[in-house]
C-alpha positions in Angstrom: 83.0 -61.4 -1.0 81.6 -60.0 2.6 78.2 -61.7 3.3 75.8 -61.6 6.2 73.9 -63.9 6.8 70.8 -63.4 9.5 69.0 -67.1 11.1 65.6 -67.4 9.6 63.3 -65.0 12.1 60.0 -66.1 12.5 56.1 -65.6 14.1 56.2 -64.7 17.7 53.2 -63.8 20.0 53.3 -60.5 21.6 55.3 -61.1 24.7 57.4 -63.6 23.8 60.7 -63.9 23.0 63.0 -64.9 20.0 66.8 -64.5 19.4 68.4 -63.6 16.1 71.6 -64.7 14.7 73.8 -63.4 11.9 77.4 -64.8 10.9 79.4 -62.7 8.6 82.0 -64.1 6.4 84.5 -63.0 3.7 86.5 -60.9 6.4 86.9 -60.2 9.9 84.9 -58.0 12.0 86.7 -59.0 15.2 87.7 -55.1 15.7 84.5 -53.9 14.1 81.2 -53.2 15.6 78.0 -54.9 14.6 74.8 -54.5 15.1 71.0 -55.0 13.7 68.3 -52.2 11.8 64.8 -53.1 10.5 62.0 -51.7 8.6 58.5 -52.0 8.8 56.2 -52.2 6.2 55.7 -48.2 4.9 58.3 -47.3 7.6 61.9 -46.3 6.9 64.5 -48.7 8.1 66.0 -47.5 11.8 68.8 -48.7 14.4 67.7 -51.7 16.8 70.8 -51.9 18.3 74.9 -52.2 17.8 77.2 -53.7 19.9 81.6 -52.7 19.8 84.7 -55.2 19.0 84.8 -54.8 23.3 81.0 -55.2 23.9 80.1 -51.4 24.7 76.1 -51.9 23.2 73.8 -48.6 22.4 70.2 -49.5 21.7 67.0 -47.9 20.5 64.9 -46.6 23.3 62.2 -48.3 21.7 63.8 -51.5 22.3 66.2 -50.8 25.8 65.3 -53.0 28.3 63.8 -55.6 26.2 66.1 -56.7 23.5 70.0 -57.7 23.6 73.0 -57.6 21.6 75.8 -59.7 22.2 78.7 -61.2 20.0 79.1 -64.9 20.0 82.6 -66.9 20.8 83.0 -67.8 17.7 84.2 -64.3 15.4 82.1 -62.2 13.0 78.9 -63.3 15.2 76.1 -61.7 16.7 73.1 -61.9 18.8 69.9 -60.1 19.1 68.1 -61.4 21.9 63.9 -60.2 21.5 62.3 -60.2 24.9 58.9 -58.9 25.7 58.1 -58.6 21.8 55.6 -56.0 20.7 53.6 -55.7 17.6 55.5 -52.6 17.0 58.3 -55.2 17.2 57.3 -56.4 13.2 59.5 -55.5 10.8 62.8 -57.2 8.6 65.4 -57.1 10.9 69.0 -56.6 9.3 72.6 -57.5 10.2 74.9 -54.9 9.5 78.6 -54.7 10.2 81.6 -51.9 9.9 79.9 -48.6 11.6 80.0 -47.7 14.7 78.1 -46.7 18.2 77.9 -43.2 16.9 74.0 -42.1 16.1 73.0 -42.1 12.4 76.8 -43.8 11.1 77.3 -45.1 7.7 77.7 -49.2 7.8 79.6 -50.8 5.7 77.9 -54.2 5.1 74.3 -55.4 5.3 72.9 -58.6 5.3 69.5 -59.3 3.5 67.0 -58.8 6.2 65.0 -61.7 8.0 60.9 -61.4 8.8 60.1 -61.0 12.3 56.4 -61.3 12.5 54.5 -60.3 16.3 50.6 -61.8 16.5 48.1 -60.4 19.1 
């Protein structure tokens, strides 16, 4: 059975930082890309970011500039690096894995979503 599982978010005052983790199990993903949604509250879920088995990364432009994906050493990892958070920035953030770079793809797998909450 695929899972993914995100790191717990968290509270974060606007303009600080916080990174996000996710580790997939149940298969590889070594030759897939990954990548992160979220959805704020009343808002439908959209693309943060996505990052390719040979780290070619498309982001939001909501978010270019001030967030980063990366993939981690060990396989079916990924990053999101939060820089310079908003409180636009508040929303459950999701791991997905199995699409691709390609605007508005399907994705395969999903993990459950972890609260990342921005203060004034």
């Amino acid at each position: 059975q695929v899972q993914l599982v995100e790191s717990a978010g968290g509270l974060v005052q606007a303009g600080g930082s916080l990174r996000l983790s996710c580790a997939a199990s149940g298969r590889t993903f070594s030759r897939e890309t990954m990548g992160w949604f979220r959805q704020a509250p009343g808002k439908e879920r959209e693309f943060v970011a996505a990052i390719s088995w040979n780290g070619i990364t498309s982001y939001a432009d909501s978010v270019k500039g001030r967030f980063t994906i990366s993939r981690g050493i060990a396989e079916n990892t990924v990053y999101l690096q939060m820089n310079s958070l908003k409180l636009e920035d508040t929303a459950v953030y999701f791991c997905v894995a199995g699409g691709s770079l390609v605007p508005r793809a399907e994705w395969g797998y999903w993990g459950q979503g972890t609260q990342v909450t921005v203060s004034s």
